[in-house]
VOTOR-552811 format. One record per residue (C-alpha): residue in three letters; residue number from 1; x, y, z. Coordinates in Angstrom, 2 decimals, m for minus. Example, Ala and Ser with C-alpha at 12.3 -4.5 7.8 and 13.67 -1.06 7.14 Angstrom:
// VOTOR-552811
<site r="ala" k="1" x="12.30" y="m4.50" z="7.80"/>
<site r="ser" k="2" x="13.67" y="m1.06" z="7.14"/>
END
This chain:
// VOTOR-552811
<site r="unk" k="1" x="128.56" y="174.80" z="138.29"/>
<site r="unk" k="2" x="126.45" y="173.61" z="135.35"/>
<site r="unk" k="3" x="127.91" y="173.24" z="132.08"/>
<site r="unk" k="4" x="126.49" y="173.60" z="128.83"/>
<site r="unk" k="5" x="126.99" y="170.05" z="127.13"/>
<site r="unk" k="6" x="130.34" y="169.95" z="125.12"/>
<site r="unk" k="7" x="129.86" y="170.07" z="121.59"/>
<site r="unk" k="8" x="132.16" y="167.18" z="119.99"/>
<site r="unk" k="9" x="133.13" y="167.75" z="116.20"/>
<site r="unk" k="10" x="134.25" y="164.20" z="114.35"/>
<site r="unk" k="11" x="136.17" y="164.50" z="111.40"/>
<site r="unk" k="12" x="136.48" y="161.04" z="108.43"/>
<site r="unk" k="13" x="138.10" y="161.45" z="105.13"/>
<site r="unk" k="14" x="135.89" y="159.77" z="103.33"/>
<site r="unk" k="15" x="131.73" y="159.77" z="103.74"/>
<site r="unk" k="16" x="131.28" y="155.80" z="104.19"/>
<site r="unk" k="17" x="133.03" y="156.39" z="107.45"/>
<site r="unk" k="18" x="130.72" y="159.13" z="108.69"/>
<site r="unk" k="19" x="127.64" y="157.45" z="107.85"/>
<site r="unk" k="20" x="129.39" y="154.67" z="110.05"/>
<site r="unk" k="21" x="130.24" y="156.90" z="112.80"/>
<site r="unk" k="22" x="126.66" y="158.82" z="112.78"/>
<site r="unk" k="23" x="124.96" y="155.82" z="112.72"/>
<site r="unk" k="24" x="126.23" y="155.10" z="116.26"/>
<site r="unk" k="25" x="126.77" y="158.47" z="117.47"/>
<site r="unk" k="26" x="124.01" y="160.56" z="115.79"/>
<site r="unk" k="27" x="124.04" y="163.35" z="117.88"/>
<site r="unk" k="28" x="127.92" y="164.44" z="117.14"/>
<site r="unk" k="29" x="128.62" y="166.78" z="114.13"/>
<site r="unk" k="30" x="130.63" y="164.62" z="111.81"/>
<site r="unk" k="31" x="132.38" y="166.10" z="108.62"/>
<site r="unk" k="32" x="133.81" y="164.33" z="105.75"/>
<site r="unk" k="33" x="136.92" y="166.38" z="104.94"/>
<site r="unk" k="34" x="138.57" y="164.30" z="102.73"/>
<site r="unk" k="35" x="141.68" y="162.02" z="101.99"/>
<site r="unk" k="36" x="145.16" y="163.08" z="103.50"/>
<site r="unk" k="37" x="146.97" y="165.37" z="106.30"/>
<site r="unk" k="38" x="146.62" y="168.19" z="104.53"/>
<site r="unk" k="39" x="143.00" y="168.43" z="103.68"/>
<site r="unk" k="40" x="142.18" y="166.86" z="107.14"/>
<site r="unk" k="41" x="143.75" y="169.64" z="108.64"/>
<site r="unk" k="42" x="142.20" y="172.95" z="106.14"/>
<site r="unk" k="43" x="138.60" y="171.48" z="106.56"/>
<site r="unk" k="44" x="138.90" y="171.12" z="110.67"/>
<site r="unk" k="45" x="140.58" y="174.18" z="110.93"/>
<site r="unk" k="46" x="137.52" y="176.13" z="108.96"/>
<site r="unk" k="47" x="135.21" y="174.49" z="110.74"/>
<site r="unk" k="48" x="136.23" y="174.84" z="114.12"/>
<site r="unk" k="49" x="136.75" y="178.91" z="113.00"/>
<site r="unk" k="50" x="133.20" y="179.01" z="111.85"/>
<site r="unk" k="51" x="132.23" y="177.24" z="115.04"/>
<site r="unk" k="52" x="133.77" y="179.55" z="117.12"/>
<site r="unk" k="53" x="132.73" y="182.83" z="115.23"/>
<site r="unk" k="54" x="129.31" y="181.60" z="115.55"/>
<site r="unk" k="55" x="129.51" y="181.11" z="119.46"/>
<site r="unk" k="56" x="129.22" y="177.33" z="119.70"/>
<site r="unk" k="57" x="132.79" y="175.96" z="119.53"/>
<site r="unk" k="58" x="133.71" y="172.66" z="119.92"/>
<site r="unk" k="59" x="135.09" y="171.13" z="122.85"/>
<site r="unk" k="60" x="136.60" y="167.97" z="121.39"/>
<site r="unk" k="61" x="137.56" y="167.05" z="118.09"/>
<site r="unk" k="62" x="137.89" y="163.11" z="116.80"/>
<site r="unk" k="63" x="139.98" y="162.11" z="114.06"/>
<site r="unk" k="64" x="138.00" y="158.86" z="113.02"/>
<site r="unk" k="65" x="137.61" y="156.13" z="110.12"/>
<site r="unk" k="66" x="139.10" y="152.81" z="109.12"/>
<site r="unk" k="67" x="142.50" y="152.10" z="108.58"/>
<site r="unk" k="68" x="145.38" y="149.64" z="108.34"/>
<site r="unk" k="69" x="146.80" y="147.76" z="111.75"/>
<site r="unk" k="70" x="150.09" y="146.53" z="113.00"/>
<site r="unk" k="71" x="149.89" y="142.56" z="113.39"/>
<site r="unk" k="72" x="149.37" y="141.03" z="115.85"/>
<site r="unk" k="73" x="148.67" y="144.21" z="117.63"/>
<site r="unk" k="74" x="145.24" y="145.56" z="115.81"/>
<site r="unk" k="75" x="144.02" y="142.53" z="114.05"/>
<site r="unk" k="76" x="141.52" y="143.23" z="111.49"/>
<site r="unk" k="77" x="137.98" y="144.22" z="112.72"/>
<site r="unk" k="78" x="139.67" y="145.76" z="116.05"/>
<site r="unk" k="79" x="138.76" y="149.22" z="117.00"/>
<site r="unk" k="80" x="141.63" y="151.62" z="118.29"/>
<site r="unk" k="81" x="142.18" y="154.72" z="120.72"/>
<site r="unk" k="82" x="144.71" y="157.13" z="120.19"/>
<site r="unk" k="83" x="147.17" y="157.87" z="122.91"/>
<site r="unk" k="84" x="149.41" y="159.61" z="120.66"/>
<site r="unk" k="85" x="149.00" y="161.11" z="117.15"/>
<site r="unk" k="86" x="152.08" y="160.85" z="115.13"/>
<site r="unk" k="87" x="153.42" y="161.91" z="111.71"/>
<site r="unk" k="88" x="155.17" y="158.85" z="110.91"/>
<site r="unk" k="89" x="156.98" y="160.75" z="107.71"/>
<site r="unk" k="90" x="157.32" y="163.88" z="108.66"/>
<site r="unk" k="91" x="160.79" y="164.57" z="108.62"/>
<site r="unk" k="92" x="164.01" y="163.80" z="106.01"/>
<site r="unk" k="93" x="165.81" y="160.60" z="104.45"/>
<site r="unk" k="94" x="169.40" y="160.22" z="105.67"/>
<site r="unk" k="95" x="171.89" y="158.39" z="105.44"/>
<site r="unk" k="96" x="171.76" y="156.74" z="108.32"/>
<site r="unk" k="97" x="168.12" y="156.26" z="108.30"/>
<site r="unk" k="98" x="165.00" y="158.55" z="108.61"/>
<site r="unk" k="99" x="165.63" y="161.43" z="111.12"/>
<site r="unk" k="100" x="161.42" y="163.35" z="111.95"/>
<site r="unk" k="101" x="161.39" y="167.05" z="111.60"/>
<site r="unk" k="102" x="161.74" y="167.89" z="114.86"/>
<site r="unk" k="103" x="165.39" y="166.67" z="115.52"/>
<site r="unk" k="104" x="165.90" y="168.85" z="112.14"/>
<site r="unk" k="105" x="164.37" y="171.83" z="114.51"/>
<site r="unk" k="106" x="161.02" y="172.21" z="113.32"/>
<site r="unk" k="107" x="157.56" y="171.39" z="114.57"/>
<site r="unk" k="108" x="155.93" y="168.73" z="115.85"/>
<site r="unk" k="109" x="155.51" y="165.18" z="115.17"/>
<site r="unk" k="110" x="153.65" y="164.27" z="117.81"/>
<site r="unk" k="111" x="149.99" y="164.70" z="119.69"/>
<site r="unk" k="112" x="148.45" y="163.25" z="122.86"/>
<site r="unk" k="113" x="144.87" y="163.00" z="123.94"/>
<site r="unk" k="114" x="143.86" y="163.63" z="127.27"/>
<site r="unk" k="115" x="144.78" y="160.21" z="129.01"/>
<site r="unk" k="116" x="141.79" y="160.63" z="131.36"/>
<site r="unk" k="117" x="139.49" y="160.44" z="127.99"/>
<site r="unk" k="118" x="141.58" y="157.26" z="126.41"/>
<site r="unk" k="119" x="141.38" y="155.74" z="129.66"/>
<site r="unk" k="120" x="137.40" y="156.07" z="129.51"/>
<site r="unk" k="121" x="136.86" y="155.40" z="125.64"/>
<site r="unk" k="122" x="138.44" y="152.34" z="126.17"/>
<site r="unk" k="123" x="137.30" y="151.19" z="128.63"/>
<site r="unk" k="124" x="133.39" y="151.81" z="127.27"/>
<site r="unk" k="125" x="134.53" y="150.33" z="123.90"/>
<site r="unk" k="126" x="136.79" y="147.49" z="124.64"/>
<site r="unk" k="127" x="139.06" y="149.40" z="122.24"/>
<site r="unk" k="128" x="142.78" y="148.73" z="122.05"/>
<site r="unk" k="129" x="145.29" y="152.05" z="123.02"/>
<site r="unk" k="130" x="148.37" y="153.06" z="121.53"/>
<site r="unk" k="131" x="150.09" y="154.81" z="118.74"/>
<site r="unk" k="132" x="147.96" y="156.04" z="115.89"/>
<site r="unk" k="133" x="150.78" y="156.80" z="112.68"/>
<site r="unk" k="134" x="149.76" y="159.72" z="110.20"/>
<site r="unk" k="135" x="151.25" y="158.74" z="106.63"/>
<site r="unk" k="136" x="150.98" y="160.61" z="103.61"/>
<site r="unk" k="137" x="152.02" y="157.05" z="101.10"/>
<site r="unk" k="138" x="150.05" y="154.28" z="102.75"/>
<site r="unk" k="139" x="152.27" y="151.25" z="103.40"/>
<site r="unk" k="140" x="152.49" y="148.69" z="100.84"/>
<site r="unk" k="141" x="155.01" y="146.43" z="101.95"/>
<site r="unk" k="142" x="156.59" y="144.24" z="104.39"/>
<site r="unk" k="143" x="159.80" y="146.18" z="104.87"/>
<site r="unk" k="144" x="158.21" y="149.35" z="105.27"/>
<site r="unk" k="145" x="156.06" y="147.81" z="107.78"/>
<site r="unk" k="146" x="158.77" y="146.27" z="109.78"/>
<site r="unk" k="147" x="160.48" y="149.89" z="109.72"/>
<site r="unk" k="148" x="157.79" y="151.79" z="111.04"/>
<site r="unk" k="149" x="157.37" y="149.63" z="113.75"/>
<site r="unk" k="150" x="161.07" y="149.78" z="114.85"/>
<site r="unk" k="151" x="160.38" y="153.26" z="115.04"/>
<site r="unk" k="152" x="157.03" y="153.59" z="116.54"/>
<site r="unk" k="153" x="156.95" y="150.28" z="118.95"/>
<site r="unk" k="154" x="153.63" y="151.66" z="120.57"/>
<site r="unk" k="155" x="151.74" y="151.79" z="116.95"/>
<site r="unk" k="156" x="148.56" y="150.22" z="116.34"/>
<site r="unk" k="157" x="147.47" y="151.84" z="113.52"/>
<site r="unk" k="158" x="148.54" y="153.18" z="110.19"/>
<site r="unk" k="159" x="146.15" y="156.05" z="108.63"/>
<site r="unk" k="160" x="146.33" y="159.13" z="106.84"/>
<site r="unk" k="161" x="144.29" y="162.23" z="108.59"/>
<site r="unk" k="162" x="144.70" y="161.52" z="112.39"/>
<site r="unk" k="163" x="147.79" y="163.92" z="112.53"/>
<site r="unk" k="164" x="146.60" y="167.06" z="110.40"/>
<site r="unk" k="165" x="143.08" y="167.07" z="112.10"/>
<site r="unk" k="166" x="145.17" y="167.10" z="115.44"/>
<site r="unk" k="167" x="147.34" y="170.24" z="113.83"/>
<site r="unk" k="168" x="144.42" y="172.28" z="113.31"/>
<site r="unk" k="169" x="142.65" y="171.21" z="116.73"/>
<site r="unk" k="170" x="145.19" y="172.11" z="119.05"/>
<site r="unk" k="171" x="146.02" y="175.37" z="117.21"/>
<site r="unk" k="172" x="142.70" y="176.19" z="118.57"/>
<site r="unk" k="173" x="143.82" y="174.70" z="122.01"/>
<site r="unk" k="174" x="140.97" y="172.37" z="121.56"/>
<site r="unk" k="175" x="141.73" y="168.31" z="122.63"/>
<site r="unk" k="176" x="141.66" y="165.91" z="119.99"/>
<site r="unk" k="177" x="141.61" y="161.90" z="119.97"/>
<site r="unk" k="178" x="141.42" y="159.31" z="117.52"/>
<site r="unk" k="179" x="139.33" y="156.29" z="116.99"/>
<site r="unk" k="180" x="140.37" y="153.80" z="114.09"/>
<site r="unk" k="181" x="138.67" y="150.51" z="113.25"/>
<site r="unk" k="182" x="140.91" y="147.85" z="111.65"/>
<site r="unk" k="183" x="140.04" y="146.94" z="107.76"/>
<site r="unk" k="184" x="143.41" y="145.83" z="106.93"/>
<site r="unk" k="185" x="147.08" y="144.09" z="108.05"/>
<site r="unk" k="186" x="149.55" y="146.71" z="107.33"/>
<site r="unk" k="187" x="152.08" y="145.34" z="104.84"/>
<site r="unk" k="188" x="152.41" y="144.21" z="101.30"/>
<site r="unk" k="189" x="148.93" y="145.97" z="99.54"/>
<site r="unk" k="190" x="146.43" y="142.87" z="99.59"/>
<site r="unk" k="191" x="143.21" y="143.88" z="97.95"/>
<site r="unk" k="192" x="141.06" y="140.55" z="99.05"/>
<site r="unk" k="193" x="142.92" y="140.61" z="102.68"/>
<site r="unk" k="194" x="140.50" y="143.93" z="102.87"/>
<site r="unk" k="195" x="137.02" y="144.19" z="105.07"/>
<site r="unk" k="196" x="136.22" y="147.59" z="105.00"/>
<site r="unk" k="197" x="132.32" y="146.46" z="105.73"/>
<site r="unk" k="198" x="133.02" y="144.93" z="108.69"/>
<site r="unk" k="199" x="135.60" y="147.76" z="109.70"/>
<site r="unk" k="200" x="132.90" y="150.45" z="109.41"/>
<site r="unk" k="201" x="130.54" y="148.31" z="111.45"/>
<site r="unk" k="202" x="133.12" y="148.35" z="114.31"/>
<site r="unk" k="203" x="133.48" y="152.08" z="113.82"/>
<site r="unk" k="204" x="129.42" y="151.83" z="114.32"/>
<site r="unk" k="205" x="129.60" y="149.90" z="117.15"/>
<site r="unk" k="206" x="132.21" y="152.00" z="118.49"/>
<site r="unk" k="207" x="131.22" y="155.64" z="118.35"/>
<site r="unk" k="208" x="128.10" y="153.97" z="119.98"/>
<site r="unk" k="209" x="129.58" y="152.83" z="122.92"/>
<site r="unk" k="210" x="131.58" y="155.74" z="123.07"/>
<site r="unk" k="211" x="128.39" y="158.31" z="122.99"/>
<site r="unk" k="212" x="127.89" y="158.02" z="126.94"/>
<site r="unk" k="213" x="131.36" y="158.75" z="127.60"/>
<site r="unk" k="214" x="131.14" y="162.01" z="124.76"/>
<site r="unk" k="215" x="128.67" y="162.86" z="126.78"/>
<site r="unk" k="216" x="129.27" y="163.38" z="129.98"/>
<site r="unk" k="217" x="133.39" y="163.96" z="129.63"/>
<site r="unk" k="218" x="134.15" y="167.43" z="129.97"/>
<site r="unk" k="219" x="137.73" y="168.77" z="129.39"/>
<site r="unk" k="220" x="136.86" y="171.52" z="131.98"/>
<site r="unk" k="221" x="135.94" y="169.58" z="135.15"/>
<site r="unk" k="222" x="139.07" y="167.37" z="135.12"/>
<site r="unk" k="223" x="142.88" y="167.95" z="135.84"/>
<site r="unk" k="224" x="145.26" y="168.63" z="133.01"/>
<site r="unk" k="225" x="146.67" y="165.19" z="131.73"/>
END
């Protein structure tokens, strides 16, 4: 059976990153929906609704931009695939250390992409795969660095949207992914240790190496990761 071709929906915070991402990819919808979890997810959410109101929903949504990356892991200029999408804060101070929301009963922390699609994204893009960490307070030091690593071993990257885009996708039961370019070490806040030019040309690069796989992947034709 013939399908019509999925429609993909890519959501930045900021518009520097969609330019970068359209100017690879230009036939994917991309929407600047600002800084942070929370505004990531209310944009996505009202534009998948209007999507699907309008009878042309999306079949995939991408959380995508720049961000900060785990040395030696996601050196700076490296692009990154998602295979989970975590709230790295979500949760409460204790004690004994930081305990996430959902051993407190609530929620989710936690989001994967269909493996099948991280398999072929990165294998298209050369990309790097692992963790992707949702913050709301972007790291600023060593310490805090160190401490989100001995609690997310698999993370790669450190952003801020990735995790509230993913929220408002799968309470549409749409999948979601993300792809993060490197423009900084995550750690103590370095201004001049920044390349956020050469990050959004690997986002570039990226989404278009990625466009053949968008293309052709459809959620419905494969088995359930």
């Amino acid at each position: 059976m013939q399908h019509e071709a999925m429609r993909v929906l890519v959501v930045t915070a900021v518009a520097a990153e969609a330019e970068a991402v359209a100017a690879g990819a230009p036939g994917l919808d991309v929407l600047a929906a600002g800084v942070g979890p929370a505004a990531a997810a209310a944009a996505t959410a009202r534009e998948l609704t209007a999507a699907a109101l309008g009878g042309r929903p999306y079949g995939l949504v991408i959380s995508a931009g720049i961000g900060g990356g785990f040395a030696p892991h996601a050196p700076v200029g490296a692009l990154a695939v998602s295979d989970a999408i975590v709230a790295a804060d979500l949760g409460a101070e204790t004690p004994e250390g930081f305990v996430p929301v959902t051993e407190l009963g609530f929620g989710t922390v936690r989001h994967e992409p269909p493996a099948s699609l991280v398999r072929e994204l990165a294998a298209a893009t050369g990309a790097r795969t692992g963790t992707v960490l949702t913050v709301s307070t972007v790291t600023g030091s060593a310490a805090r660095a160190e401490e989100l690593l001995a609690r997310h071993p698999g993370a790669l990257i450190e952003a801020m949207e990735g995790f509230g885009v993913a929220e408002a996708a799968v309470a549409q039961g749409i999948p979601v992914v993300e792809i993060r370019a490197v423009s900084n070490p995550v750690g103590p806040r370095d201004r001049s240790a920044w390349r956020i030019g050469d990050a959004l040309q690997a986002l570039t690069a990226g989404f278009g190496k990625s466009a053949p796989v968008l293309e052709s992947w459809n959620p419905y034709d494969r088995p359930r990761d």
